[in-house]
C-alpha positions as CSV (number, residue, x, y, z in Angstrom):
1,X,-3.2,-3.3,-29.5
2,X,-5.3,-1.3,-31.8
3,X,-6.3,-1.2,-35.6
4,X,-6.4,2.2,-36.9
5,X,-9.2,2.7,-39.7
6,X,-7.6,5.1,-42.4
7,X,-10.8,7.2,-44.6
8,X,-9.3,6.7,-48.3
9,X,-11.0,9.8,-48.8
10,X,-10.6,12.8,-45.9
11,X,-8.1,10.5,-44.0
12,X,-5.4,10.1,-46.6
13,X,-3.5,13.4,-46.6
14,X,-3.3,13.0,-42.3
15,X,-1.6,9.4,-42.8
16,X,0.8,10.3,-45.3
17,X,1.9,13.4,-43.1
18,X,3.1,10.7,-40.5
19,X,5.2,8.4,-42.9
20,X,8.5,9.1,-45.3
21,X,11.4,8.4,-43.0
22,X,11.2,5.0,-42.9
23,X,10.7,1.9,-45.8
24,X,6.9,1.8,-46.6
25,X,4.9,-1.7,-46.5
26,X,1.7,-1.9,-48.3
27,X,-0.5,-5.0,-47.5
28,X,-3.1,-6.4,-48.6
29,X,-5.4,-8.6,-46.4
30,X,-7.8,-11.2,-47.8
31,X,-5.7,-14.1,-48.4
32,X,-2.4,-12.5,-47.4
33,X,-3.6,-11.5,-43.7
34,X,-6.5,-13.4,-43.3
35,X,-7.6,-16.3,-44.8
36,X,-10.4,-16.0,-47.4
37,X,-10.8,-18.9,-49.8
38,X,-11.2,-21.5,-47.3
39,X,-13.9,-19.6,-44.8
40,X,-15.9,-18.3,-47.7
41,X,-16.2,-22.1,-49.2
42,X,-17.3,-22.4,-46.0
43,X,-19.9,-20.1,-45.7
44,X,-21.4,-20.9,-49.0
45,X,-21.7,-24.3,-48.0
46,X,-23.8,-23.1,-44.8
47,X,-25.6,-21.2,-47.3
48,X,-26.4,-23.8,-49.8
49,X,-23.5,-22.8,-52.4
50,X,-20.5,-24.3,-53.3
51,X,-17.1,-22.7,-54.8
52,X,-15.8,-24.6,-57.8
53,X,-12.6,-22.9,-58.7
54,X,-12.5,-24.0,-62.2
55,X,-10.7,-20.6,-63.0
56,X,-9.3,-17.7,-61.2
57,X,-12.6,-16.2,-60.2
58,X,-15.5,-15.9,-58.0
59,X,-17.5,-15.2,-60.9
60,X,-18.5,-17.9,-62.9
61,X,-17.4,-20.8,-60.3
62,X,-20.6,-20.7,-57.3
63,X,-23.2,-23.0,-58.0
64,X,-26.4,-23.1,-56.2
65,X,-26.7,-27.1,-54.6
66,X,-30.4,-26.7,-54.2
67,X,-30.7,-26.5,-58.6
68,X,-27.5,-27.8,-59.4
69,X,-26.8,-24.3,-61.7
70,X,-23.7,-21.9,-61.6
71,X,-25.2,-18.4,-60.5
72,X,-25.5,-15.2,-61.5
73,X,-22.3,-12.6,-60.6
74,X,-25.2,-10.6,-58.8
75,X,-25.8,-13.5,-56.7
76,X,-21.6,-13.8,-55.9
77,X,-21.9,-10.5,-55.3
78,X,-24.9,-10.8,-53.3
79,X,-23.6,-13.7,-51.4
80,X,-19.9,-12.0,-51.1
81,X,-21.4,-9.2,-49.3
82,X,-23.2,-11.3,-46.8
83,X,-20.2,-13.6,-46.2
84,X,-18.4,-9.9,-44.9
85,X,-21.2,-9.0,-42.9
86,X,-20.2,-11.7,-40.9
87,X,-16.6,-11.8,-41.5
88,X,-15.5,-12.1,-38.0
89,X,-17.4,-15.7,-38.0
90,X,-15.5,-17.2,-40.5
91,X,-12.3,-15.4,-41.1
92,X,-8.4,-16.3,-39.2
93,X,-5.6,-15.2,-40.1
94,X,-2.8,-16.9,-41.6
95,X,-0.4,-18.9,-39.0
96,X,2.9,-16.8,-39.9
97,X,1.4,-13.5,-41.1
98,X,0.9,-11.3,-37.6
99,X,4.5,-12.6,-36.5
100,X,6.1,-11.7,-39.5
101,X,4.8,-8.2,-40.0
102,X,5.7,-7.6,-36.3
103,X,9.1,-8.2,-37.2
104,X,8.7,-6.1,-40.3
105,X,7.8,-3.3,-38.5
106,X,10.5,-3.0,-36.5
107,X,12.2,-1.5,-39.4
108,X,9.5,-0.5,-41.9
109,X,6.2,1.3,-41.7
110,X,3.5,-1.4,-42.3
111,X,0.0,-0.4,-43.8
112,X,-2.7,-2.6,-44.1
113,X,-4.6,-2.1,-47.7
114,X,-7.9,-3.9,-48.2
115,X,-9.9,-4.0,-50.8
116,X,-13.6,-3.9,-49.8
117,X,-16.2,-1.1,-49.2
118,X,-15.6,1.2,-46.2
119,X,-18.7,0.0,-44.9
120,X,-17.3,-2.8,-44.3
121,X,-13.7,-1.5,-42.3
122,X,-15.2,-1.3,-38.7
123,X,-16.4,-5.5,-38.9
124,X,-12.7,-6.0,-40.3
125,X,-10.9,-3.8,-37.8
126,X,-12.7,-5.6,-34.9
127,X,-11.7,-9.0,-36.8
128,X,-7.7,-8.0,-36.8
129,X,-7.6,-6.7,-33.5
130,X,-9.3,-9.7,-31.8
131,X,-6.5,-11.8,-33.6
132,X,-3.5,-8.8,-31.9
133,X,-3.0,-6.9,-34.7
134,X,-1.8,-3.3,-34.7
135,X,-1.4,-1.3,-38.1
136,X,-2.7,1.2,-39.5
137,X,-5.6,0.1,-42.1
138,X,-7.0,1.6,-45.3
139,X,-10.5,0.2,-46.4
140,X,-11.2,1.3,-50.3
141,X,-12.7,0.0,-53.6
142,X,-10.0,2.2,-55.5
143,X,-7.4,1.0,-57.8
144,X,-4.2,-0.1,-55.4
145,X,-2.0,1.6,-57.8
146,X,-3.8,4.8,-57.8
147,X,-3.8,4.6,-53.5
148,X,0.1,3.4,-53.1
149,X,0.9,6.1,-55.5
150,X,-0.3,8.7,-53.2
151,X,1.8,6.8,-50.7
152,X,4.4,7.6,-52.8
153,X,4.3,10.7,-52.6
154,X,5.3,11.0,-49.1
155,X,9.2,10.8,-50.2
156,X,8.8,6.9,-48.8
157,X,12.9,5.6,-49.1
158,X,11.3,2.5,-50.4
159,X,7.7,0.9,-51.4
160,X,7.6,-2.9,-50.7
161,X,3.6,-4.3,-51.8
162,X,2.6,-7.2,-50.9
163,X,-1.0,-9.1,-52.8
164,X,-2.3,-12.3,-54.0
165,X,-3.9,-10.5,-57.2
166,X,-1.6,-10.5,-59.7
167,X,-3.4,-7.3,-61.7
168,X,-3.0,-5.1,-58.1
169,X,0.9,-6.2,-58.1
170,X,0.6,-4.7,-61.8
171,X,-1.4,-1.8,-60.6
172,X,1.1,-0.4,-58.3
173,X,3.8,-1.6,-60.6
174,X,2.5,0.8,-63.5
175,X,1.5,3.3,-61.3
176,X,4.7,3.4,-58.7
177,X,7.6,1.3,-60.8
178,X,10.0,1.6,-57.9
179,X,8.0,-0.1,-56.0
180,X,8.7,-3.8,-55.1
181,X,5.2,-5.7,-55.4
182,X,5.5,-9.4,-54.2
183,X,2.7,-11.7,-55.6
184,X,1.9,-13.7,-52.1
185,X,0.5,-17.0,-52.9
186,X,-0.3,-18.5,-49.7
187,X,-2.1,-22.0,-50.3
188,X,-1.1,-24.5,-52.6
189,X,-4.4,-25.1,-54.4
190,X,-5.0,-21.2,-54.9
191,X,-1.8,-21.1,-56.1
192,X,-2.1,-23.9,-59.1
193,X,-4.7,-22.0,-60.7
194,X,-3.6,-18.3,-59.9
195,X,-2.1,-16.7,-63.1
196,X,1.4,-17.3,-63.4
197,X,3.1,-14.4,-61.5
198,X,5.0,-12.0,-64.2
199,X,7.9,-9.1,-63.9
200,X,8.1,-6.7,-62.3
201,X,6.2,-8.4,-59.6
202,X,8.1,-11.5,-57.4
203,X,6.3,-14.4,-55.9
204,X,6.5,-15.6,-52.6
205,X,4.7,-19.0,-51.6
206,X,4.5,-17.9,-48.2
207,X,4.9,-15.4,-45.2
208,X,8.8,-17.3,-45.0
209,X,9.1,-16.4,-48.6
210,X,7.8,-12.7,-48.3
211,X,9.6,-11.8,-45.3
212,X,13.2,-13.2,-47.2
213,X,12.3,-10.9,-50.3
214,X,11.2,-7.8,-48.1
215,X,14.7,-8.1,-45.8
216,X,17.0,-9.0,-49.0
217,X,15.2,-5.7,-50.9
218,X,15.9,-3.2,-47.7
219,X,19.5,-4.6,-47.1
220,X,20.6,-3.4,-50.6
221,X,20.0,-0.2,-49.9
């Protein structure tokens, strides 16, 4: 089993030229995939932080335990980059999520789209392959709209997008309205303080709950 690394860039045209007869899948990873919120906790512990989740945001909720004081966003940033430096230390995936999406693909083309800087793809393809996954995987910092809509483009008979950020679900929503894009809200906790999910997007509480929405969507075609 294999991860293949899609460039957002140069590697985008190839990749569409191999999709379009089947359903299209477009997945995010942290906190759909993989889990996120509980191994970077984790790792700010080790590194004398703590996240507070006061609000829906990294920003704003890491405090330094040495001083006591909430930091600055270029320290979360700082400290965000570290943490996926060393992703493959701290991150699992989610029990359901590799099971599910091997079903899925039976039927559907899966792509995995994460948000983080491509610098960052090779650390985060080694991670998914060590846990047996096999997709195809686009690493980018661009707007997820602006990426499935080039997805789109392809003549796909249907878009299914799946995210925990409510604003990416709108993003592909505005930019691809066809599209189905299911709010995935995994853990309980994250999910109590998450913005409330909103049409056109659906939310699913879990991979159970996704997998439901993706087959009822494709059967009604």
């Amino acid at each position: 089993m294999s991860i293949t690394v899609i460039d957002a860039e140069a590697g985008l045209d190839s990749f569409c030229a191999e999709i379009g007869a089947r359903p299209l899948i477009v997945c995010d990873v942290d906190e759909v995939v993989l889990r996120f919120v509980l191994p970077f906790k984790a790792y700010l512990l080790a590194h004398d932080h703590e996240l507070r989740l006061e609000s829906f945001s990294l920003n704003g909720n890491v405090t330094c335990l040495s001083t006591g004081e909430k930091v600055a966003d270029v320290t979360v940033d700082r400290l965000l980059t570290g943490f996926y430096d060393h992703q493959e230390d701290w991150q699992v995936p989610f029990d359901d999520a590799r099971d599910t999406l091997d079903r899925l693909k039976t039927f559907a083309d899966v792509v995995l789209l994460t948000a983080m800087p491509p610098c960052h793809a090779e650390r985060r393809r080694q991670l998914l392959e060590r846990f047996g996954f096999s997709l195809p995987m686009i690493a980018t910092e661009k707007s997820k709209g602006q990426v499935v809509s080039r997805l789109a483009e392809t003549g796909v008979p249907d878009i299914i997008f799946i995210d925990d950020m409510l604003y990416n679900c709108r993003s592909v929503s505005a930019a691809v309205p066809e599209a189905l894009a299911i709010n995935l809200l995994i853990d309980g906790d994250y999910r109590a303080i998450a913005p409330k999910t909103e049409e056109p997007a659906v939310l699913a509480a879990g991979w159970p709950d996704a997998e439901r929405l993706v087959r009822h969507r494709l059967s009604a075609q």
